[in-house]
C-alpha positions in Angstrom: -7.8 10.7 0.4 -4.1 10.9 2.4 -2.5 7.6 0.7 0.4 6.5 2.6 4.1 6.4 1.1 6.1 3.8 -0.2 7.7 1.9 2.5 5.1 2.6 5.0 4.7 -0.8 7.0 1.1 -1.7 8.3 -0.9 -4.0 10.2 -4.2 -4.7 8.4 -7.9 -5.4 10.4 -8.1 -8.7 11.8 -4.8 -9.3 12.4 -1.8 -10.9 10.8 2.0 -10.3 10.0 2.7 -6.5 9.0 3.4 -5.7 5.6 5.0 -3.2 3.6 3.3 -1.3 0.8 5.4 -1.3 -2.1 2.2 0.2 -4.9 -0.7 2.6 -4.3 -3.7 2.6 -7.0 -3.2 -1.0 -8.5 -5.2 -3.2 -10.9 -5.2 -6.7 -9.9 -5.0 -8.5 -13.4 -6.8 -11.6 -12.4 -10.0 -9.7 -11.3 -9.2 -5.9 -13.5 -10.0 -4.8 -9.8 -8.4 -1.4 -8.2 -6.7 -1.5 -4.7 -5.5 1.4 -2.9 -2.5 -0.7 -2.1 0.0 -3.4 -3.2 2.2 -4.4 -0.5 4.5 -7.4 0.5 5.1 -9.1 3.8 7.6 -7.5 6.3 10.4 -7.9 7.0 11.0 -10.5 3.9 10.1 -7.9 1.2 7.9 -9.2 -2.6 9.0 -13.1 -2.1 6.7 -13.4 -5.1 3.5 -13.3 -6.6 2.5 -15.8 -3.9 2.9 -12.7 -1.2 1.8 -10.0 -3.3 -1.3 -8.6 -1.0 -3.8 -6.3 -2.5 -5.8 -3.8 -0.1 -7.6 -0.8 0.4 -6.9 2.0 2.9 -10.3 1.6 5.4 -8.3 -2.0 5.9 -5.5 -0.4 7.7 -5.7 -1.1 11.6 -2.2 0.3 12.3 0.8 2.0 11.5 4.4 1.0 12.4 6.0 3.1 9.7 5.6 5.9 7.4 7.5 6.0 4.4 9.7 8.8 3.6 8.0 12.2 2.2 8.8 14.9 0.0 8.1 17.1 -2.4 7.6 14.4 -5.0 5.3 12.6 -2.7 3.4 15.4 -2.3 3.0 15.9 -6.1 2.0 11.8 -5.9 -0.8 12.2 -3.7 -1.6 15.1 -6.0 -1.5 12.7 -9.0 -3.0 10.0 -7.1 -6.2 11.7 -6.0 -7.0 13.6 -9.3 -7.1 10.1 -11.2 -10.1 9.4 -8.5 
């Protein structure tokens, strides 16, 4: 799987604010559960635990912005997909 980079900002199914992912491959403590995502609302930024908002990738509807890439992302995604 593609993740998208840091600073990508989205708009998740069914509607809602966009947000900006700030984490990808993150363990919820309260539930132990994996997310593709972390992200926070935009343009405010993390206000918070209370706007911390967990998701995975299939919720996506659209993109308004891809974060920047490099050779170090590239490496990420690397990392990312080999820890399954």
């Amino acid at each position: 799987m593609k993740y998208d980079p840091i600073g990508t900002v989205v708009a998740r199914k069914g509607g809602g604010r966009p947000i900006m992912i700030y984490g990808r491959k993150q363990v919820k403590q309260s539930t132990q559960t994996v997310w593709d995502y972390v992200a926070c609302p935009y343009p405010e930024g993390n206000l918070g635990e209370d706007s911390t908002i967990f998701f995975q990738h299939n919720n996506i509807e659209k993109i308004f912005y891809i974060g920047m890439t490099c050779a170090v992302e590239e490496r990420m995604q690397e990392i990312l997909n080999e820890a399954g």
